[in-house]
VEXMARDO-39734 format. One line per 2 residues: number of its first residue (from 1); their letters; for each residue y negated, z negated, x of C-alpha. Coordinates in nm, 3 decimals, padded with zeros to 5 digits. Example, Ala and Ser with C-alpha at 12.3 -4.5 7.8 and 13.67 -1.06 7.14 Angstrom:
! VEXMARDO-39734
1 = as = 00.450,-00.780,01.230  00.106,-00.714,01.367
//
This chain:
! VEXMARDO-39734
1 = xx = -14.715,-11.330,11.942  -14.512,-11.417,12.247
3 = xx = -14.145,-11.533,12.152  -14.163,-11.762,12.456
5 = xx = -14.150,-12.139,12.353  -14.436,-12.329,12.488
7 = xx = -14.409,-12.676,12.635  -14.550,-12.976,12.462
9 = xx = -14.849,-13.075,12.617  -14.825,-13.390,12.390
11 = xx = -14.600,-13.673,12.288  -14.531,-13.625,11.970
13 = xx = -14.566,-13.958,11.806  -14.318,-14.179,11.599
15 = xx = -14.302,-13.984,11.232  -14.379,-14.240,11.031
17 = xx = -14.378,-14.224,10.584  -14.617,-14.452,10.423
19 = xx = -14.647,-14.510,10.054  -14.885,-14.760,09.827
21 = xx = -14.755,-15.076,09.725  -14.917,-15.394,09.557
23 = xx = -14.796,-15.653,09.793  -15.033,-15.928,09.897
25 = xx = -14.932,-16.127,10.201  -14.862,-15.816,10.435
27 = xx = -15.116,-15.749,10.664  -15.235,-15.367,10.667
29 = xx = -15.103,-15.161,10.963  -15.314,-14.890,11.136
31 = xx = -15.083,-14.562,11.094  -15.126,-14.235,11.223
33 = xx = -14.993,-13.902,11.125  -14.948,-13.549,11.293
35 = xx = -15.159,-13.270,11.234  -15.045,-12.905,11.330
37 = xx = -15.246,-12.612,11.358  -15.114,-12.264,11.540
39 = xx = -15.361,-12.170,11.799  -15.314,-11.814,12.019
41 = xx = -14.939,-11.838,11.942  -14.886,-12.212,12.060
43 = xx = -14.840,-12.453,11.863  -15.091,-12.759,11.901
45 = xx = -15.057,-13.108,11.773  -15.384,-13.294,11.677
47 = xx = -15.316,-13.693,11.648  -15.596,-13.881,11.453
49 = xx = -15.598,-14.253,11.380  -15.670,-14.382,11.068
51 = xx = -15.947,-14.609,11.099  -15.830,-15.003,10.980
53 = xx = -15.977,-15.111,10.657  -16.280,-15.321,10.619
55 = xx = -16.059,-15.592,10.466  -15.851,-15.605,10.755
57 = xx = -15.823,-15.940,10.908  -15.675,-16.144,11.138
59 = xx = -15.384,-16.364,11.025  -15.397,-16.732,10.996
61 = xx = -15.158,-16.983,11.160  -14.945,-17.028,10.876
63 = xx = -14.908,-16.645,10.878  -15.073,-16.544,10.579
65 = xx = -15.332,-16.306,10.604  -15.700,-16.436,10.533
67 = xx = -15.860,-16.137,10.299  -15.584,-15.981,10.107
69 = xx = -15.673,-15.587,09.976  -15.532,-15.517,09.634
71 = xx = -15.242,-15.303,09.787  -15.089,-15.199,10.154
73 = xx = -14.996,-14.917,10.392  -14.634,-14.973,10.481
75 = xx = -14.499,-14.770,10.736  -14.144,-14.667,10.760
77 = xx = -13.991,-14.532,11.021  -13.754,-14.274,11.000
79 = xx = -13.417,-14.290,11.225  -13.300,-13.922,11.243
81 = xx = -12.936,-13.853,11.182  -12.736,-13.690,11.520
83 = xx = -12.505,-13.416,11.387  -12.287,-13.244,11.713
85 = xx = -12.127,-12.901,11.646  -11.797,-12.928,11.802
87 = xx = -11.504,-12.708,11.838  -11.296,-12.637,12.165
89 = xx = -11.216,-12.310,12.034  -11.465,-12.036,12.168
91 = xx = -11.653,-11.793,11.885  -11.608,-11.992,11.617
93 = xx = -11.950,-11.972,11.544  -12.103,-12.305,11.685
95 = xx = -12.426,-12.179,11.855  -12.530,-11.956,11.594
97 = xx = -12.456,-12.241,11.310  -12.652,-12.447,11.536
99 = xx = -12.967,-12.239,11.527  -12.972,-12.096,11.234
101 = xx = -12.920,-12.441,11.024  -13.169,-12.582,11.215
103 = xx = -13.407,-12.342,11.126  -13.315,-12.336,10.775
105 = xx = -13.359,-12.733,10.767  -13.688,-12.708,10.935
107 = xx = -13.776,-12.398,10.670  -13.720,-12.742,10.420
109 = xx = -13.989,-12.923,10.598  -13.754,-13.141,10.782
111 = xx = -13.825,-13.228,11.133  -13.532,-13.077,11.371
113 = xx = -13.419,-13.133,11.755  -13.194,-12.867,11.904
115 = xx = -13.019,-12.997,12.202  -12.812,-12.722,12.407
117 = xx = -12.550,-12.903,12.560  -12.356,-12.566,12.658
119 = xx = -12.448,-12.419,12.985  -12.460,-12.061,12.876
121 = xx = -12.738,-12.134,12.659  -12.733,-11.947,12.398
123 = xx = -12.853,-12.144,12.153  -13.157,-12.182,12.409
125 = xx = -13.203,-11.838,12.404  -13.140,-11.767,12.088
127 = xx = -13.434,-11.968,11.982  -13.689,-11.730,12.199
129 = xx = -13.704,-12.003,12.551  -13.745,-11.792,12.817
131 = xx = -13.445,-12.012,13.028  -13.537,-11.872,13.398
133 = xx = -13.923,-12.034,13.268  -13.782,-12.362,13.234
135 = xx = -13.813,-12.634,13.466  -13.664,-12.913,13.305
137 = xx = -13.333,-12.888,13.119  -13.116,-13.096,12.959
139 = xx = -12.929,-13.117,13.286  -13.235,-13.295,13.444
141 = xx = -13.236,-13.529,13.231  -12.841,-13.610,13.233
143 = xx = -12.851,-13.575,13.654  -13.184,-13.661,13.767
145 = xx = -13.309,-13.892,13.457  -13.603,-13.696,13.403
147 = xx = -13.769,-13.795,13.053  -13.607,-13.597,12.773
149 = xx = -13.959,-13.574,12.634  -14.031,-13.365,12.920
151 = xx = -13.763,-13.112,12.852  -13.883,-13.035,12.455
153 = xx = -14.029,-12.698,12.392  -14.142,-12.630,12.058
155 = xx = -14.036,-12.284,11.883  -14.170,-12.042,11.649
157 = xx = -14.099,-12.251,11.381  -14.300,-12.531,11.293
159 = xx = -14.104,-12.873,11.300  -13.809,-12.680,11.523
161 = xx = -13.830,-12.814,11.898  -13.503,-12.776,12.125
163 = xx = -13.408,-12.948,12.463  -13.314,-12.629,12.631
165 = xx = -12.972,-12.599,12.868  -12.904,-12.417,13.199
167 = xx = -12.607,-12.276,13.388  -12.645,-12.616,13.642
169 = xx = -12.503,-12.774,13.376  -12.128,-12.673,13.444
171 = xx = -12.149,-12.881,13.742  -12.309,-13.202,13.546
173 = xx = -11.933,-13.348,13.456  -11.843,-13.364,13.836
175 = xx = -12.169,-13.527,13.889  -12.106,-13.812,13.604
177 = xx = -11.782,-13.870,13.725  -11.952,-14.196,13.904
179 = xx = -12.232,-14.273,13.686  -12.169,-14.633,13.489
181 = xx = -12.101,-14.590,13.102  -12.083,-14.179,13.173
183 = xx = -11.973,-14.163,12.817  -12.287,-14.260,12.684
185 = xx = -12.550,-14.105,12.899  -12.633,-13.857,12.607
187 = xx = -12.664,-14.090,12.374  -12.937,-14.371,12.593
189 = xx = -13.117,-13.995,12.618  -13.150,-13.967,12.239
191 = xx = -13.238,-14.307,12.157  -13.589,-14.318,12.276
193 = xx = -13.679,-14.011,12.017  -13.409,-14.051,11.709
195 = xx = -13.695,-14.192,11.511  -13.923,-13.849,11.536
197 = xx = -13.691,-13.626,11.385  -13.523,-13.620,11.065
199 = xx = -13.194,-13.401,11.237  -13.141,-13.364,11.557
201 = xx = -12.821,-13.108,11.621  -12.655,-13.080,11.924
203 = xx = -12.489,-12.777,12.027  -12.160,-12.866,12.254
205 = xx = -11.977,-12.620,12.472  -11.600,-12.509,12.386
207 = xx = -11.436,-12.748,12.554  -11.359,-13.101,12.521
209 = xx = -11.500,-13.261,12.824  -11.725,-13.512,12.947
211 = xx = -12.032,-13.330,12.843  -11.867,-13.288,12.461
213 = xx = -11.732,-13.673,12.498  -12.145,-13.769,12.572
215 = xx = -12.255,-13.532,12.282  -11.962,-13.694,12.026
217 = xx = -12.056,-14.056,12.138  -12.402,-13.974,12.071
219 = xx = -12.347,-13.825,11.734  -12.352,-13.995,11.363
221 = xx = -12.124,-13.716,11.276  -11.960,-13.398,11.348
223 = xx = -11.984,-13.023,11.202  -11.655,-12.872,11.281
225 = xx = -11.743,-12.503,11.266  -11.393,-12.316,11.117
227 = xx = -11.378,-11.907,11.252  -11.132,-11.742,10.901
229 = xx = -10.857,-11.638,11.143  -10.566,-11.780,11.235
231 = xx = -10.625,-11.891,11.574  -10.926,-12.108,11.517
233 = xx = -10.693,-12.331,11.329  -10.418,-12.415,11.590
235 = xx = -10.715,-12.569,11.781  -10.820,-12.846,11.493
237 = xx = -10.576,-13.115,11.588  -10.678,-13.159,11.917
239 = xx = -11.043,-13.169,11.824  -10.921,-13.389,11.547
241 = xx = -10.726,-13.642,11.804  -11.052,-13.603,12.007
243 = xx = -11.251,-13.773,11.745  -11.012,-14.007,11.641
245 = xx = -11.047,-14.127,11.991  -11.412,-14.151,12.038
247 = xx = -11.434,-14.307,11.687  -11.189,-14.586,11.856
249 = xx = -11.313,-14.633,12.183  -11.674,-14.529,12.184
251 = xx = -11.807,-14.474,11.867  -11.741,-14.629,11.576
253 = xx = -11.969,-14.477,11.341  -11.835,-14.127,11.393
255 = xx = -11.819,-13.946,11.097  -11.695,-13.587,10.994
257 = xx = -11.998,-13.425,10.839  -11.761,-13.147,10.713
259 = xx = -11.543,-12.862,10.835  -11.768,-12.527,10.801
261 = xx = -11.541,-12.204,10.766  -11.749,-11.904,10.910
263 = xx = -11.736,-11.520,10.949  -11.591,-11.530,10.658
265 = xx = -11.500,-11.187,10.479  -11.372,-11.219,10.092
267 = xx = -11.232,-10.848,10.133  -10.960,-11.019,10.388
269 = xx = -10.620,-11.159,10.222  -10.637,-11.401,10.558
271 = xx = -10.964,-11.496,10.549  -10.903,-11.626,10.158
273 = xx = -10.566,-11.807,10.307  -10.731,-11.963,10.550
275 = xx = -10.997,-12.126,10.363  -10.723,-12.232,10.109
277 = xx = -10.556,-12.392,10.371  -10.823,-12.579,10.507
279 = xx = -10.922,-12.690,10.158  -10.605,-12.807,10.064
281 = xx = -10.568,-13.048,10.400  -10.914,-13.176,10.421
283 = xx = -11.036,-13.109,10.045  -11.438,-13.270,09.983
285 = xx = -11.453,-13.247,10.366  -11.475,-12.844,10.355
287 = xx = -11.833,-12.752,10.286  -11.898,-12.585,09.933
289 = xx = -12.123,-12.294,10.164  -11.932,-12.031,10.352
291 = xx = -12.100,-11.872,10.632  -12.005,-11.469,10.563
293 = xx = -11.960,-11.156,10.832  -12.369,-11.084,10.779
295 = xx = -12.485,-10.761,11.100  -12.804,-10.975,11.074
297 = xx = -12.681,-11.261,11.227  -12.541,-11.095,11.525
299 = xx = -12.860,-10.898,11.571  -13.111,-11.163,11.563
301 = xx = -13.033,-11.355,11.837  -13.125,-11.040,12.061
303 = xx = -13.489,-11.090,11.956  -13.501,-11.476,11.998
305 = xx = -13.520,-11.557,11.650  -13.265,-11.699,11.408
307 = xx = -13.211,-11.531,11.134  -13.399,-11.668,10.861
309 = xx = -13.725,-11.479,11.017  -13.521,-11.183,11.155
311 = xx = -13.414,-11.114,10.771  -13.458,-11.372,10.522
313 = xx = -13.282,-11.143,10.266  -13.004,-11.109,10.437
315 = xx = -12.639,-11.280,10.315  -12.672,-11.506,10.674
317 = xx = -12.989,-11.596,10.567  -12.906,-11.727,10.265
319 = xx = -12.590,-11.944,10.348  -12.743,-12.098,10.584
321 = xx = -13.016,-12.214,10.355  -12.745,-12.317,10.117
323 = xx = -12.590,-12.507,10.384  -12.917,-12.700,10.496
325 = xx = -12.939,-12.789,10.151  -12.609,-12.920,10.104
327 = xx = -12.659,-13.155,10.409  -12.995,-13.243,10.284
329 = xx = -12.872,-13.319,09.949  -12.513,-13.516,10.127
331 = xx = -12.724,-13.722,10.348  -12.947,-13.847,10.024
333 = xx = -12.640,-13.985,09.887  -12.510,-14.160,10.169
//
């Protein structure tokens, strides 16, 4: 099979939960759901309506409905959580955190959005888009207000679908510079499609500007990927200012989803320093999962796969499954 993502040819609809409840009073609602299938290496949605009951009716003037069945369909939609990867500091780990969590959520039967923000890309191609195939980018949509649902491809893993980026996007933050409310352009983008995915991570570039101000005002929180050297931690208080910022001016609601230490070798006196220093300023913020040195995760990115079908034995593998789950399970408690 082709590792080239394939464009939807589809909306994909509003993912919507329903369960049974005896409430009378509450007139039934049609609902649809999603039906996948893979077809010749693309990945096809099927939408079917469910047909409205028998017992349906109309409702009256005082608002009650006429026939009443014994029990309803409520639907419940789902408002997916934004979660940026941000860190000014380059090779810290972002992109491949990005892709290979995102797989590992969507391994979990979660529904996940990849949105490259960083012009190189990588996390574009590291999830097998073919980027000189694609004709509408994340920078399209920013510049030219194309719809984002126009710039979704879908992956090789079902429930994994990324807004892929392109090099035009280093000249986006000149562009913005006029735009009204140039802050929040990213986040008016996302609204529209929050609701049809249960995560939707954002990849930013290692840098603080306007494109990582966008993808931090957009965001309900904020992975702060931590390389165990000590460079990558000179660079935290700036980020950390950063935030406090945003959180002050632009977004209230940002959160820190947790500081992730990565390429992380227990062999190295540093690397156990530096994790002991990071848990001792920022304590239940520091994930429980470590992402270790793993050869797997630097190779699989060369075949356009993360790394969870590259090897799913592998130590990379694994910790990123344990860190999916650890979101999953942080999330539920909030």
């Amino acid at each position: 099979m082709s590792r080239k993502s394939t464009k939807k040819k589809f909306l994909k609809p509003s993912v919507s939960h329903s369960f049974y409840v005896p409430l009378p009073n509450i007139t039934l609602e049609t609902d649809r759901y999603t039906r996948r299938k893979r077809t010749k290496g693309m990945l096809i949605r099927d939408f079917t309506r469910r047909a409205p009951s028998a017992q349906q009716r109309t409702t009256s003037a005082e608002g009650r409905s006429a026939a009443q069945p014994h029990g309803v369909f409520l639907r419940i939609l789902k408002m997916g959580k934004i979660i940026a990867l941000a860190n000014q500091k380059g090779g810290v780990g972002k992109t491949t955190t990005t892709i290979n969590l995102a797989a590992s959520l969507a391994t979990l039967e979660k529904t996940v959005l990849v949105l490259d923000a960083d012009p190189q890309a990588n996390a574009s191609s590291g999830l097998g888009v073919d980027i000189k195939e694609v004709d509408c980018s994340v920078y399209e949509c920013i510049i030219d207000h194309a719809d984002i649902r126009d710039a979704i491809y879908t992956t090789d893993i079902e429930g994994l679908d990324i807004v892929p980026s392109h090099i035009d996007l280093v000249g986006a933050e000149i562009e913005m510079l006029n735009m009204k409310d140039r802050e929040k352009v990213l986040k008016g983008l996302l609204q529209p499609i929050r609701d049809e995915y249960d995560y939707i991570l954002i990849d930013c570039s290692p840098s603080l500007g306007l494109i990582t101000v966008n993808a931090l005002t957009a965001a309900d929180s904020v992975i702060i990927p931590v390389q165990c050297e000590y460079f990558a931690l000179e660079g935290i208080s700036k980020l950390l200012n950063t935030i406090k910022i945003i959180k002050s001016k632009l977004n209230p609601k940002l959160e820190i989803e947790g500081f992730l230490l990565t390429m992380y070798d227990s062999r190295l006196r540093l690397a156990r320093q530096i994790y002991d220093e990071v848990k001792r300023h920022f304590q239940e913020l520091v994930f429980r999962t470590v992402i270790q040195r793993n050869v797997k995760l630097s190779e699989s990115p060369s075949h356009g796969l993360p790394v969870i079908l590259y090897d799913a034995d592998s130590a990379g593998a694994r910790n990123h499954l344990s860190l999916a789950k650890e979101i999953i399970e942080h999330n539920k408690k909030g």
